[in-house]
C-alpha positions in Angstrom: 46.9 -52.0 27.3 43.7 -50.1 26.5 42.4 -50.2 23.6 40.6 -47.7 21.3 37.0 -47.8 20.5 36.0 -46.6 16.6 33.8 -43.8 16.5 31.4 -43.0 13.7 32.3 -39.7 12.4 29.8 -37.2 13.5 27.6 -35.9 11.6 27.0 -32.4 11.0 24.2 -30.6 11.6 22.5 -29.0 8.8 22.8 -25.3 8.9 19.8 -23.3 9.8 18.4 -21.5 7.0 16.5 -18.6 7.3 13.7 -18.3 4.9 11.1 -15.9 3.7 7.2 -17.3 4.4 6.4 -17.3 1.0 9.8 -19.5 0.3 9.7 -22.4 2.7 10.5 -24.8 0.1 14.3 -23.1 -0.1 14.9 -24.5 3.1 14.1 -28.1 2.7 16.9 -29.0 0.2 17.6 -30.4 -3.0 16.8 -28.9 -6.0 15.9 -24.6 -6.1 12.9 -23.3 -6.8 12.7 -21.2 -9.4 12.2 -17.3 -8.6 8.9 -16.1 -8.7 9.7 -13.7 -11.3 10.7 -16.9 -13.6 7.7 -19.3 -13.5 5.5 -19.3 -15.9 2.2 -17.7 -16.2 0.4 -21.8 -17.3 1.9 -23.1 -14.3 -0.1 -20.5 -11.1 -2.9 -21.2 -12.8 -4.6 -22.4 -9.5 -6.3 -19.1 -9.1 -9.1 -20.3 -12.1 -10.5 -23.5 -10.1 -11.1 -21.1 -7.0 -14.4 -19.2 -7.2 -17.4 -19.2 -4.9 -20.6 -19.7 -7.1 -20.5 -19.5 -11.3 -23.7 -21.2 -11.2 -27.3 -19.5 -10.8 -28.8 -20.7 -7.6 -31.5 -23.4 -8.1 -33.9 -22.6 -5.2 -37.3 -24.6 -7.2 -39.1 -24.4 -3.8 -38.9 -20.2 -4.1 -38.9 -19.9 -7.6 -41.8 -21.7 -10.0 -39.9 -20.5 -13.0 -37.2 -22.6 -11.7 -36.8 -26.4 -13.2 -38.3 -29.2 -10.5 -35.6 -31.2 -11.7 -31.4 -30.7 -13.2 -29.2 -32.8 -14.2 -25.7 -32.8 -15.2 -21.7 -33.4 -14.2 -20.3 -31.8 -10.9 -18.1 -29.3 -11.3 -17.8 -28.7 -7.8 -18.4 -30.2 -4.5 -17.6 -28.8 -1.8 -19.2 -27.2 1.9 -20.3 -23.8 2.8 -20.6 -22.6 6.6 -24.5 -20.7 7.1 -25.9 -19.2 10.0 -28.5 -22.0 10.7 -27.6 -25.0 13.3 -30.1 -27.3 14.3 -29.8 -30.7 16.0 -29.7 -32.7 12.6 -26.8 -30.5 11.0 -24.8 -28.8 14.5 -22.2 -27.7 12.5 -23.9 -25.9 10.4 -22.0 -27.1 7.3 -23.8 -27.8 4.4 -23.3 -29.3 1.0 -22.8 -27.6 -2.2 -22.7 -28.5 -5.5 -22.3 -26.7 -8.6 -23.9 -28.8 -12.1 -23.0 -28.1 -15.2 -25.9 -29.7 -17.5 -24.9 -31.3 -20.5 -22.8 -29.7 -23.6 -20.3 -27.4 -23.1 -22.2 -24.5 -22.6 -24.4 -25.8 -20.6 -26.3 -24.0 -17.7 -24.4 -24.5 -14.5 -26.6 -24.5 -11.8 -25.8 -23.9 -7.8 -26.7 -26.3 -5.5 -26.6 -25.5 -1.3 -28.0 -28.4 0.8 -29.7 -26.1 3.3 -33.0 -28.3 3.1 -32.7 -31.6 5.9 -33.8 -33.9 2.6 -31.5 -32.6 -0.3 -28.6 -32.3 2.5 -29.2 -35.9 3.4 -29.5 -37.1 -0.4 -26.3 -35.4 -0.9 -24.9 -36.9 1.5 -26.2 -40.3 0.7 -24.9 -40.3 -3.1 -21.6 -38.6 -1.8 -21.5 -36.6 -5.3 -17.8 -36.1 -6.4 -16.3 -33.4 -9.2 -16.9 -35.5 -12.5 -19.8 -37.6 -11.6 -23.0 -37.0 -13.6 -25.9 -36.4 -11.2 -30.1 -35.6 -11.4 -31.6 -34.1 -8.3 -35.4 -33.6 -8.4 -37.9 -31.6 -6.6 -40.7 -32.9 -5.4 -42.3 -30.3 -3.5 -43.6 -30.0 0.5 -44.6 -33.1 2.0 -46.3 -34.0 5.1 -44.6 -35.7 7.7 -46.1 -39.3 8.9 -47.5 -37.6 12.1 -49.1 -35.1 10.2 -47.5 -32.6 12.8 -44.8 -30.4 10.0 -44.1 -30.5 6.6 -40.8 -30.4 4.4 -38.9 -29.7 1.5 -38.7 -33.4 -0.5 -36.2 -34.6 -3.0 -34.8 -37.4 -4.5 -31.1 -37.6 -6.5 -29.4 -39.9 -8.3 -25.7 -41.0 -9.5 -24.7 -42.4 -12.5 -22.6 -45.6 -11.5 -18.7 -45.3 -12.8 
């Protein structure tokens, strides 16, 4: 006499759902999103964080009337893309920050680590959005050789 093996009921598949690209969350279950035409206006505020540069640019090595030295909280960090590779930066990536000095209407200042030194102190203090930062200019230097000179700076973060 045979006898009879128990199955597992099958399960079903879950229907394909075709979905809009700007409504992939519809597809994935559980509870709906709500229309676009129903969310409110607080809630897509992630337009307001996203701007380039609200800072002025602080370029001391082109402009005397510029501050040598800022200091403030990061409001931004983040990495713009320029035109210049070299062997110490192939990407071409380089840091930028955006400073907001102290009080709230405070000068924000602009920050691009196009100079080998400030990219490489900005990179060494790995700045992050909150920390409260001083970078200084300390004008061209020499190399040891002799042979070229640079940009110098120095920066500091405030420990947490």
């Amino acid at each position: 006499m045979a006898t009879a093996t128990k199955r597992a009921p099958a399960k079903k598949a879950a229907p394909a759902v075709e979905v809009e690209e700007d409504d992939l969350l519809a597809g994935l279950g559980g509870d709906e999103p709500a229309a676009a035409d129903e969310l409110d206006d607080e809630a897509l505020d992630l337009l307001d964080g996203l701007t380039e540069d609200q800072g002025v640019a602080w370029i001391p090595a082109d402009d005397e009337d510029q501050p040598r030295g800022i200091q403030g909280t990061v409001i931004t960090r983040d990495e713009i893309a320029t035109d210049f590779k070299s062997p110490d930066n192939p990407s071409g990536m380089v840091p930028f920050l955006e400073i907001q000095e102290k009080g709230a209407d405070g000068q924000i200042w602009s920050v691009r680590g196009y100079h080998t030194v400030l990219r490489n102190q900005i990179n060494k203090h790995d700045p992050q959005k909150g920390d409260f930062v001083a970078i200084k200019y300390l004008g061209v230097k020499e190399n040891r050789k002799g042979s070229s000179s640079y940009e110098n700076y120095v920066m500091a973060k405030a420990k947490r």
